[in-house]
N, CA, C and O atoms as a GROMACS GRO file, in nm:
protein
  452
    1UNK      N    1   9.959   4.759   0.914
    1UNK     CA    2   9.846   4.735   0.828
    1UNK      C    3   9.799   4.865   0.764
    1UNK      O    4   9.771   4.883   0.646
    2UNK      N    5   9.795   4.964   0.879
    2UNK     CA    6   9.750   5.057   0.784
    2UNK      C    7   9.865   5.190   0.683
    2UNK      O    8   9.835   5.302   0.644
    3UNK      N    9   9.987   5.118   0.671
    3UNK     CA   10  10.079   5.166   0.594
    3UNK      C   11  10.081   5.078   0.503
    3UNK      O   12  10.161   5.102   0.412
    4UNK      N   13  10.017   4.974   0.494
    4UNK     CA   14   9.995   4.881   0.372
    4UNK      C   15   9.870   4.934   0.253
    4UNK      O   16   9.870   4.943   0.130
    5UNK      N   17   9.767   4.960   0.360
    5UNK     CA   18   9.674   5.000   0.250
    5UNK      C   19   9.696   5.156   0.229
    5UNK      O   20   9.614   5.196   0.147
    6UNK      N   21   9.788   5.270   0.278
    6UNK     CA   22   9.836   5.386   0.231
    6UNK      C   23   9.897   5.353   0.092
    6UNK      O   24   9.885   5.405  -0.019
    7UNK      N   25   9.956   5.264   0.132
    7UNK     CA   26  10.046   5.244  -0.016
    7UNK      C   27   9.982   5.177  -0.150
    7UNK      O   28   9.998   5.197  -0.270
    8UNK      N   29   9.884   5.069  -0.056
    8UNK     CA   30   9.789   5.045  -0.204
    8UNK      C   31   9.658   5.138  -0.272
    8UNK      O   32   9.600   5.129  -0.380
    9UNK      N   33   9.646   5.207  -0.186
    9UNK     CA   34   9.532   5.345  -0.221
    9UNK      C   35   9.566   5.344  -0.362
    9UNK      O   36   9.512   5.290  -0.459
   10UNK      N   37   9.664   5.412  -0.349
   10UNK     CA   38   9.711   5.485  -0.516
   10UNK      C   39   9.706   5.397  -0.628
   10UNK      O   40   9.639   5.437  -0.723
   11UNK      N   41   9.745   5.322  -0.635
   11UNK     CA   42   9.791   5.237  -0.732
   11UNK      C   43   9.581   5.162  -0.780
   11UNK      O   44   9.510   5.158  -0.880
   12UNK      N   45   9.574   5.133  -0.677
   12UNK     CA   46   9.437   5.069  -0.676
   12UNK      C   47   9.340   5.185  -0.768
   12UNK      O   48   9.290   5.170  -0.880
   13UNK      N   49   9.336   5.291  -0.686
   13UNK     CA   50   9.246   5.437  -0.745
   13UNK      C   51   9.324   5.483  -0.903
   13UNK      O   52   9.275   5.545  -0.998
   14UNK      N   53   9.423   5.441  -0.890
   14UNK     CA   54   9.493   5.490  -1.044
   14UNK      C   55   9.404   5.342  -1.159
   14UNK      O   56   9.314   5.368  -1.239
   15UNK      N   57   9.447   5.225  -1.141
   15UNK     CA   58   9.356   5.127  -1.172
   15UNK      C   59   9.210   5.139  -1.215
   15UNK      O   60   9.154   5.109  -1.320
   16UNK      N   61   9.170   5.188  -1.111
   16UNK     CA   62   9.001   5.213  -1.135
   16UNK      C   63   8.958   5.316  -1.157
   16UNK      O   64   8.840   5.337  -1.182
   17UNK      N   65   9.081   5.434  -1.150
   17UNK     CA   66   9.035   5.540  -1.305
   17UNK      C   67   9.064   5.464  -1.451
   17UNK      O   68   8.982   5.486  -1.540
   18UNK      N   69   9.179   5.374  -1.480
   18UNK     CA   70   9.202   5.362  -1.566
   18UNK      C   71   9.073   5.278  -1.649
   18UNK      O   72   9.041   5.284  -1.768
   19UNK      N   73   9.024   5.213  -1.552
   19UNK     CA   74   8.930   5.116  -1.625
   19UNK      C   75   8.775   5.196  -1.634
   19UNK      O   76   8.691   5.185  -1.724
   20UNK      N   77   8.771   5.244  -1.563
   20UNK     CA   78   8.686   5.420  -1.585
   20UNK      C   79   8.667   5.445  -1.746
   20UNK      O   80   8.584   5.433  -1.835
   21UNK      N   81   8.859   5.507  -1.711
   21UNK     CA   82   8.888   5.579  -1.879
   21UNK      C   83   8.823   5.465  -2.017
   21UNK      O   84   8.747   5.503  -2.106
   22UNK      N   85   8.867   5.348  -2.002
   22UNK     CA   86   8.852   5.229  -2.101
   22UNK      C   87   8.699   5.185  -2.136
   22UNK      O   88   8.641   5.123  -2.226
   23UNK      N   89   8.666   5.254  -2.015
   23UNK     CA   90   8.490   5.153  -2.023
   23UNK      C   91   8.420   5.255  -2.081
   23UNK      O   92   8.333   5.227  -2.164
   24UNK      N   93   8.444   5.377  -2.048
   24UNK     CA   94   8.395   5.510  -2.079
   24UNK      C   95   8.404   5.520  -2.233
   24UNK      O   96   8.305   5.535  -2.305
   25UNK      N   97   8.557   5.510  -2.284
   25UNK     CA   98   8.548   5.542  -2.425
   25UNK      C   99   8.514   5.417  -2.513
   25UNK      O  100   8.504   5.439  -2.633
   26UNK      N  101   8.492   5.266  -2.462
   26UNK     CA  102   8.434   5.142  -2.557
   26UNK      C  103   8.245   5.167  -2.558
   26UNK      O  104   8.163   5.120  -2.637
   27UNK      N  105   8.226   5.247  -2.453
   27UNK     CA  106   8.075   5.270  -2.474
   27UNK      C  107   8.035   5.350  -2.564
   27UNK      O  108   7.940   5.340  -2.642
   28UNK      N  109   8.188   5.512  -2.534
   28UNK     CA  110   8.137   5.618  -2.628
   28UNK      C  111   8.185   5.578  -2.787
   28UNK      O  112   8.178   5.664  -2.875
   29UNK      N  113   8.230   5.453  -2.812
   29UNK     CA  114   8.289   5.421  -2.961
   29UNK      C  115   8.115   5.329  -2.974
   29UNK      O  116   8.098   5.306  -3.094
   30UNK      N  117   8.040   5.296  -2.924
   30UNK     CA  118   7.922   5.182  -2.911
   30UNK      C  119   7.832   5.322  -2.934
   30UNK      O  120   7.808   5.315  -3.054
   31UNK      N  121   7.790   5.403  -2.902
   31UNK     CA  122   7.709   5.481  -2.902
   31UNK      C  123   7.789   5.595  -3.039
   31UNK      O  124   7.710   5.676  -3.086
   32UNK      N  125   7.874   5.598  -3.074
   32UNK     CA  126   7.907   5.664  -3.197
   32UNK      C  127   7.888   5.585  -3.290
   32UNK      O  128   7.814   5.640  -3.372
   33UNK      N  129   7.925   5.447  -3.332
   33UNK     CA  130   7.854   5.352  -3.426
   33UNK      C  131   7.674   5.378  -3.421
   33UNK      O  132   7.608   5.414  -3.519
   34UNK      N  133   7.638   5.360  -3.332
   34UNK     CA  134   7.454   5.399  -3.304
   34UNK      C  135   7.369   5.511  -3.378
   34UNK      O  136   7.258   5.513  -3.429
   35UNK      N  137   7.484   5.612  -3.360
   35UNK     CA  138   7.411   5.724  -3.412
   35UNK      C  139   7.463   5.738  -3.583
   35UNK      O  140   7.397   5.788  -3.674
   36UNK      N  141   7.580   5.689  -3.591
   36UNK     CA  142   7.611   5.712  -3.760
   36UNK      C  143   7.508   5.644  -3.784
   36UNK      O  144   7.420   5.706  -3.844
   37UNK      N  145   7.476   5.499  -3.749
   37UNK     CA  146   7.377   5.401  -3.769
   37UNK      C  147   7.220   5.458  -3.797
   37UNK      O  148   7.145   5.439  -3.892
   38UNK      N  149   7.204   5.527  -3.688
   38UNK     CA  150   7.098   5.674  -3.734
   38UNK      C  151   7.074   5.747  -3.842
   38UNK      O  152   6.978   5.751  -3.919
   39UNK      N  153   7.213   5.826  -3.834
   39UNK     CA  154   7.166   5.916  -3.939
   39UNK      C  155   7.159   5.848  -4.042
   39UNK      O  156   7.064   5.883  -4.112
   40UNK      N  157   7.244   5.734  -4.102
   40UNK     CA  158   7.233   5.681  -4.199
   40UNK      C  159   7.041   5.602  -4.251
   40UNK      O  160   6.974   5.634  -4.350
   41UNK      N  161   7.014   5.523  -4.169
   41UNK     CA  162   6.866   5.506  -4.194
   41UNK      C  163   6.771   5.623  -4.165
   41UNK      O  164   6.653   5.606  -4.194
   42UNK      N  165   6.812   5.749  -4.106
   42UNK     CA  166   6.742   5.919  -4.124
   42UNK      C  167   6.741   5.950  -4.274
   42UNK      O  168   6.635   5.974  -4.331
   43UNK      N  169   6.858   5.949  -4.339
   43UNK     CA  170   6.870   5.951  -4.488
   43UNK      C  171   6.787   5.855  -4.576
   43UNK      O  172   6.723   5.909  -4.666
   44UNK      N  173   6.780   5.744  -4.565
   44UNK     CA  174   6.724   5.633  -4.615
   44UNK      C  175   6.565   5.675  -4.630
   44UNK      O  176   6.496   5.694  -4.730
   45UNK      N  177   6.532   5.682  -4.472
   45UNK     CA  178   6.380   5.687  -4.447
   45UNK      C  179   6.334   5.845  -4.550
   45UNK      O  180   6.223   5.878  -4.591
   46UNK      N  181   6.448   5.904  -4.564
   46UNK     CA  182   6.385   6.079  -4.614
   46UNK      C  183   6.406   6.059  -4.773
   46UNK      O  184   6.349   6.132  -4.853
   47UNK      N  185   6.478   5.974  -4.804
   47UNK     CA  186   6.487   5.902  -4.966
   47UNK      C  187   6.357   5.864  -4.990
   47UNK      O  188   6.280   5.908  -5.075
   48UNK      N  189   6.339   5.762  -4.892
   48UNK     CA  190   6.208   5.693  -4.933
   48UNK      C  191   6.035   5.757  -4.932
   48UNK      O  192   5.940   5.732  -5.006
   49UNK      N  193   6.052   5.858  -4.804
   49UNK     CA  194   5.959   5.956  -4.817
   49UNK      C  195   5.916   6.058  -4.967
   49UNK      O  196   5.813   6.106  -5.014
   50UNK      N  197   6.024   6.053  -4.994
   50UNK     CA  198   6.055   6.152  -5.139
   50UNK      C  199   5.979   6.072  -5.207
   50UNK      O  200   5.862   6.108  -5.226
   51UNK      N  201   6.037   5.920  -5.270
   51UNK     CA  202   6.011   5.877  -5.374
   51UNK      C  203   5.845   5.854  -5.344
   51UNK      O  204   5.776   5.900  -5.435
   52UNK      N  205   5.783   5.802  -5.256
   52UNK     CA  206   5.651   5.768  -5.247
   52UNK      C  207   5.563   5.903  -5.242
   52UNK      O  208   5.442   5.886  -5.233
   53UNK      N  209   5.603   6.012  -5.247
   53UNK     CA  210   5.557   6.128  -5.298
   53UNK      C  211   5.531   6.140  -5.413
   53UNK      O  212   5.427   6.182  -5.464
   54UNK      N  213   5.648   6.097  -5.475
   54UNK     CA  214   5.648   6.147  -5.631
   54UNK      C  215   5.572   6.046  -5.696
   54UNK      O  216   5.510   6.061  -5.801
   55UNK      N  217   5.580   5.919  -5.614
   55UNK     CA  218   5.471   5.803  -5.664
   55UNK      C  219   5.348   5.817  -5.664
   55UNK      O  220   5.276   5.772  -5.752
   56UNK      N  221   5.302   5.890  -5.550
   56UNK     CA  222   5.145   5.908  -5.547
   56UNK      C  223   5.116   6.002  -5.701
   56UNK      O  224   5.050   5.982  -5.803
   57UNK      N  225   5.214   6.124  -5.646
   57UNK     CA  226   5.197   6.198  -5.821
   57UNK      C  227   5.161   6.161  -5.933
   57UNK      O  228   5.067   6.199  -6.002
   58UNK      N  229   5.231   6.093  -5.948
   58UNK     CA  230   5.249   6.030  -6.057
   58UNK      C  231   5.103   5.962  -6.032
   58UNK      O  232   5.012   6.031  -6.077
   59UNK      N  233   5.071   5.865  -5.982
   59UNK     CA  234   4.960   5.773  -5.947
   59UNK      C  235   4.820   5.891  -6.034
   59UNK      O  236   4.767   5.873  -6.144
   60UNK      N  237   4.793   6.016  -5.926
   60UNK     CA  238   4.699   6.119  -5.935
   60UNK      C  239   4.710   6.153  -6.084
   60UNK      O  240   4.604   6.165  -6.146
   61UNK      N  241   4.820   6.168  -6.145
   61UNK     CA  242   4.832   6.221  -6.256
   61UNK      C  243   4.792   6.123  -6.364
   61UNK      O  244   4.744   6.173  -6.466
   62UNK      N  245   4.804   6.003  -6.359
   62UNK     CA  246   4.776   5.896  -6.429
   62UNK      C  247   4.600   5.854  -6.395
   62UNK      O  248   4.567   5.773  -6.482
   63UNK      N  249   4.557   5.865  -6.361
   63UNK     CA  250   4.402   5.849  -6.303
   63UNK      C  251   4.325   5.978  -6.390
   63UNK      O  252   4.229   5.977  -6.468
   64UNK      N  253   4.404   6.076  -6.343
   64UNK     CA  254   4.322   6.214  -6.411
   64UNK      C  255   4.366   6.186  -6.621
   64UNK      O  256   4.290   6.217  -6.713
   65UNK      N  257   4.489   6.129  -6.633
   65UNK     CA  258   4.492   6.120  -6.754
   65UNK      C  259   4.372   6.025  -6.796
   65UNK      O  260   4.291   6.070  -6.877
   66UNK      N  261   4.355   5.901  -6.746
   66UNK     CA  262   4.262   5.795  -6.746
   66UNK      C  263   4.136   5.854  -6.787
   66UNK      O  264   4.080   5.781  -6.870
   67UNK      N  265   4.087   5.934  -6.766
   67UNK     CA  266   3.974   6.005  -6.765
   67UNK      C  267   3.936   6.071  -6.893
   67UNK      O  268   3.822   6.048  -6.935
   68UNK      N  269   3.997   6.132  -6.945
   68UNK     CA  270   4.066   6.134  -7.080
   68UNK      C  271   4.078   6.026  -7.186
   68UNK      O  272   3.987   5.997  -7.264
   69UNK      N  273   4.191   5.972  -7.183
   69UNK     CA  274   4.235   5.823  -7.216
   69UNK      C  275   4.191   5.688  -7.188
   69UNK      O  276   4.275   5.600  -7.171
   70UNK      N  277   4.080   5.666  -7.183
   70UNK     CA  278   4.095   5.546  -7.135
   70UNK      C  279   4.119   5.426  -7.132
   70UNK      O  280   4.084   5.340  -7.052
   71UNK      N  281   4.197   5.419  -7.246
   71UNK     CA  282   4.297   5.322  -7.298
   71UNK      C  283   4.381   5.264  -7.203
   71UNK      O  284   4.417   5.149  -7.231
   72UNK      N  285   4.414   5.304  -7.116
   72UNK     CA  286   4.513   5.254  -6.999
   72UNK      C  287   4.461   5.260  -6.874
   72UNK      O  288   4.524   5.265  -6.769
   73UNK      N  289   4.353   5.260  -6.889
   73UNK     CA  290   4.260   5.170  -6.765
   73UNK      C  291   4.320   5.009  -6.749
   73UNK      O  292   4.366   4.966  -6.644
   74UNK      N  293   4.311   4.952  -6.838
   74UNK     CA  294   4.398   4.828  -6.792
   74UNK      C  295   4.541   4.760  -6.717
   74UNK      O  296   4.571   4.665  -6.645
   75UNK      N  297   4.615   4.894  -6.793
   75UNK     CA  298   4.715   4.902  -6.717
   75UNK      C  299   4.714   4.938  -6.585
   75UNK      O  300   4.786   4.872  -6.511
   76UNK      N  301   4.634   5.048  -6.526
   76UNK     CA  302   4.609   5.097  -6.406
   76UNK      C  303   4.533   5.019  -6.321
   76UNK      O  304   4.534   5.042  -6.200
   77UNK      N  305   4.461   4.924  -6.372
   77UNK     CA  306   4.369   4.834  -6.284
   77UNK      C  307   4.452   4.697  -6.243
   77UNK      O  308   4.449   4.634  -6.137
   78UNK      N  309   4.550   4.668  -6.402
   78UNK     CA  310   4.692   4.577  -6.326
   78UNK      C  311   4.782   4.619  -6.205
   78UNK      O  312   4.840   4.549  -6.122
   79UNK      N  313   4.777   4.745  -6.218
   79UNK     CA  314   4.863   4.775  -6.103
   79UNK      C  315   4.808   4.813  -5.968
   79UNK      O  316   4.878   4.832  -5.868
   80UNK      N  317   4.668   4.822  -5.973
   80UNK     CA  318   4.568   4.845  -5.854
   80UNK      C  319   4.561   4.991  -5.854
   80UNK      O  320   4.478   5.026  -5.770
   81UNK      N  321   4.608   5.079  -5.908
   81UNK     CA  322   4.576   5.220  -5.921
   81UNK      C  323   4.443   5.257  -5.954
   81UNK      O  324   4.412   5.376  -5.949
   82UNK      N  325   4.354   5.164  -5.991
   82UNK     CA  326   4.191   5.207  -6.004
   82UNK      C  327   4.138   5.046  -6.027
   82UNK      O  328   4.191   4.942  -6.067
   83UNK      N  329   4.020   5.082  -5.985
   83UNK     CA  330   3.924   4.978  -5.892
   83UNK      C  331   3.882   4.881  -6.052
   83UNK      O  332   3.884   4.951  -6.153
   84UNK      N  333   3.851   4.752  -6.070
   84UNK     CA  334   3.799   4.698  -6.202
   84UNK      C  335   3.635   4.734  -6.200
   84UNK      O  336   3.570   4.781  -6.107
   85UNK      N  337   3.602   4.706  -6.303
   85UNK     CA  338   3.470   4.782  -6.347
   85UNK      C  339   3.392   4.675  -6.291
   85UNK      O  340   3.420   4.556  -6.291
   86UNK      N  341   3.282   4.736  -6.241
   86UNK     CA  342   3.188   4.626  -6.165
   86UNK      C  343   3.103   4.537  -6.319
   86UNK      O  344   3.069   4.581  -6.429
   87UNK      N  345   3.092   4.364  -6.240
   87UNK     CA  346   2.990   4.311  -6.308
   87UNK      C  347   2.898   4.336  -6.316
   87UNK      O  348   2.867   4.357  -6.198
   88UNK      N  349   2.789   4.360  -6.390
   88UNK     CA  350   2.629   4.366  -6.348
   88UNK      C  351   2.603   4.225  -6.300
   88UNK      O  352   2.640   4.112  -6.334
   89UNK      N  353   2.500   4.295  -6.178
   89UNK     CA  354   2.484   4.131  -6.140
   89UNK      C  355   2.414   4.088  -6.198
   89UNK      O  356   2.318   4.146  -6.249
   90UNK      N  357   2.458   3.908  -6.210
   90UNK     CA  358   2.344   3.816  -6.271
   90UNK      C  359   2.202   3.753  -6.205
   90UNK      O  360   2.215   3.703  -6.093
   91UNK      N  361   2.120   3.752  -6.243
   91UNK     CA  362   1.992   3.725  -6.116
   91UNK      C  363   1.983   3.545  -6.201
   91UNK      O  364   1.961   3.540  -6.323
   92UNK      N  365   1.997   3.447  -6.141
   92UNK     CA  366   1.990   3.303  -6.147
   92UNK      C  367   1.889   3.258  -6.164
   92UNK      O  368   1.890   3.147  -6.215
   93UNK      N  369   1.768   3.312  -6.134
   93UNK     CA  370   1.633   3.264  -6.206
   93UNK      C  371   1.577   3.364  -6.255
   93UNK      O  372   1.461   3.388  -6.222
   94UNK      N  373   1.630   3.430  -6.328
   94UNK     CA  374   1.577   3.485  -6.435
   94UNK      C  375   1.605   3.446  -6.559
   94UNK      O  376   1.529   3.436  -6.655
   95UNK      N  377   1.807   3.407  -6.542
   95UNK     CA  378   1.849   3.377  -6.674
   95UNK      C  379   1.853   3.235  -6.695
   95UNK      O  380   1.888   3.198  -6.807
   96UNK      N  381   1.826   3.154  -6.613
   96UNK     CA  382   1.843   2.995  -6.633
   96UNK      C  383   1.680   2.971  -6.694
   96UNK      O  384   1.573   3.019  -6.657
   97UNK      N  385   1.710   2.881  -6.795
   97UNK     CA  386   1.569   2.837  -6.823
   97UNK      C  387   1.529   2.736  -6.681
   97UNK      O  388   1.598   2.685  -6.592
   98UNK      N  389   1.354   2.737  -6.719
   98UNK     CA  390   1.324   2.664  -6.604
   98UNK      C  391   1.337   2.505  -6.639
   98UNK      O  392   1.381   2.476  -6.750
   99UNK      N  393   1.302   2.410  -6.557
   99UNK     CA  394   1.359   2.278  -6.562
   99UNK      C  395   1.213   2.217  -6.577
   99UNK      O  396   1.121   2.230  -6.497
  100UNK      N  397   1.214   2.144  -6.707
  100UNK     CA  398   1.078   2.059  -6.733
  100UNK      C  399   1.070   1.949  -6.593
  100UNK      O  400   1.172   1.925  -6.529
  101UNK      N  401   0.914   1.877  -6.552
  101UNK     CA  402   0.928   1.795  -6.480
  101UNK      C  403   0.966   1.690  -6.481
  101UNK      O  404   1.004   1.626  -6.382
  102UNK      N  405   0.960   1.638  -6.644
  102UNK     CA  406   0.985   1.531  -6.654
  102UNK      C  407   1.142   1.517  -6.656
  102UNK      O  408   1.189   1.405  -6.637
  103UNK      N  409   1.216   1.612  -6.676
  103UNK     CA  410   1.337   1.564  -6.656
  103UNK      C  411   1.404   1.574  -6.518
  103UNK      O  412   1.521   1.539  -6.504
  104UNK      N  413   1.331   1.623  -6.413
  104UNK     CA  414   1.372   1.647  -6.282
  104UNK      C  415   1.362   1.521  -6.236
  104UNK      O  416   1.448   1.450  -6.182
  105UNK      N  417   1.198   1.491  -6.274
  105UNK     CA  418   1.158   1.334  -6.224
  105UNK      C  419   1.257   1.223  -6.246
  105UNK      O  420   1.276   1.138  -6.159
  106UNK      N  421   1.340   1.221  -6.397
  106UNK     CA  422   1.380   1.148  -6.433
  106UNK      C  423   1.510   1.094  -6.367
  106UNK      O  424   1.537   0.975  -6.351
  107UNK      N  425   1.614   1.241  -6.319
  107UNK     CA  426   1.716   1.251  -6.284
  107UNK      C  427   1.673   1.195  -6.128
  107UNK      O  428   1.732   1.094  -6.088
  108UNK      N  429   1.605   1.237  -6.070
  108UNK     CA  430   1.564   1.140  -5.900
  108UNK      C  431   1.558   1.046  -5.905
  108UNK      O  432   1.604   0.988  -5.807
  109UNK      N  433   1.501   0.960  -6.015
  109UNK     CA  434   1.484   0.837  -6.035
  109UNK      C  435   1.575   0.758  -6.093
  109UNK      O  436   1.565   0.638  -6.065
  110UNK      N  437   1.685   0.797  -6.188
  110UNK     CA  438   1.800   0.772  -6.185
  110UNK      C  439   1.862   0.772  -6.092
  110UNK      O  440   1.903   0.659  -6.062
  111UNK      N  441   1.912   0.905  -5.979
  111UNK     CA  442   1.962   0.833  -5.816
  111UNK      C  443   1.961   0.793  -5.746
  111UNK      O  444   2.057   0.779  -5.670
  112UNK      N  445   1.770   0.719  -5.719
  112UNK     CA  446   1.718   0.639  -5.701
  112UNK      C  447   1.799   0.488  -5.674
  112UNK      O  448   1.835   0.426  -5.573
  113UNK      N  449   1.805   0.472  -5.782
  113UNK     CA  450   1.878   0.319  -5.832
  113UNK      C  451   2.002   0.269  -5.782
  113UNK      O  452   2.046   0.161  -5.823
   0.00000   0.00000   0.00000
C-alpha cells in the first residue's frame, strides 16, 4: 500500500500543479480584461471631465456676454443657463373689479333651483 501511494504522489502533485498553472493564468487573463476595462473608462471619464469644463466656460462666457447683449437672454433661459425674469406679482383684489350684489344674489339663487 504504501508503494502504491509512492508512486501516485508524483503524478497526482504534477496534476495539481498543473491545474494551479491553468487556474492561475484564466484568472490572470480575467483580471487583465478588468484593468484594460479600466483604463479604458479612466480615458472616457478624463474626456468627459474636459468637455464639461469647457462647457461651464463657455456657459460663464455667455452670461457675461448676456449682460452686454441681451438679445440672447432667451436663448440662455431655453437652455436653463439663466433664471426667467420674475412676474410681478398680481394682488387678486386689487385688480378684479368688485362683484355688484345683485348679481351675487342672483347667481345663489340660480343654484338654488
Amino acid at each position: 500500500m504504501s508503494e502504491l501511494i509512492k508512486k501516485l504522489v508524483v503524478p497526482i502533485s504534477v496534476i495539481l500543479a498543473l491545474i494551479g498553472v491553468v487556474l492561475a493564468w484564466s484568472r490572470g487573463s480575467v483580471h487583465a480584461k478588468l484593468l484594460d476595462e479600466a483604463r479604458t473608462l479612466s480615458v472616457q471619464v478624463n474626456q468627459l471631465q474636459s468637455l464639461q469644463m469647457v462647457s461651464q466656460r463657455v456657459a460663464q462666457e455667455l452670461l457675461v456676454y448676456s449682460q452686454r447683449q441681451p438679445a440672447i437672454d432667451p436663448t440662455l433661459i431655453a437652455f436653463g443657463l439663466k433664471p426667467a425674469p420674475q412676474q410681478p406679482a398680481q394682488q387678486s383684489s386689487a385688480t378684479q373689479p368688485a362683484r355688484s350684489q345683485n348679481s351675487s344674489s342672483s347667481t345663489s339663487a340660480a343654484r338654488s333651483r
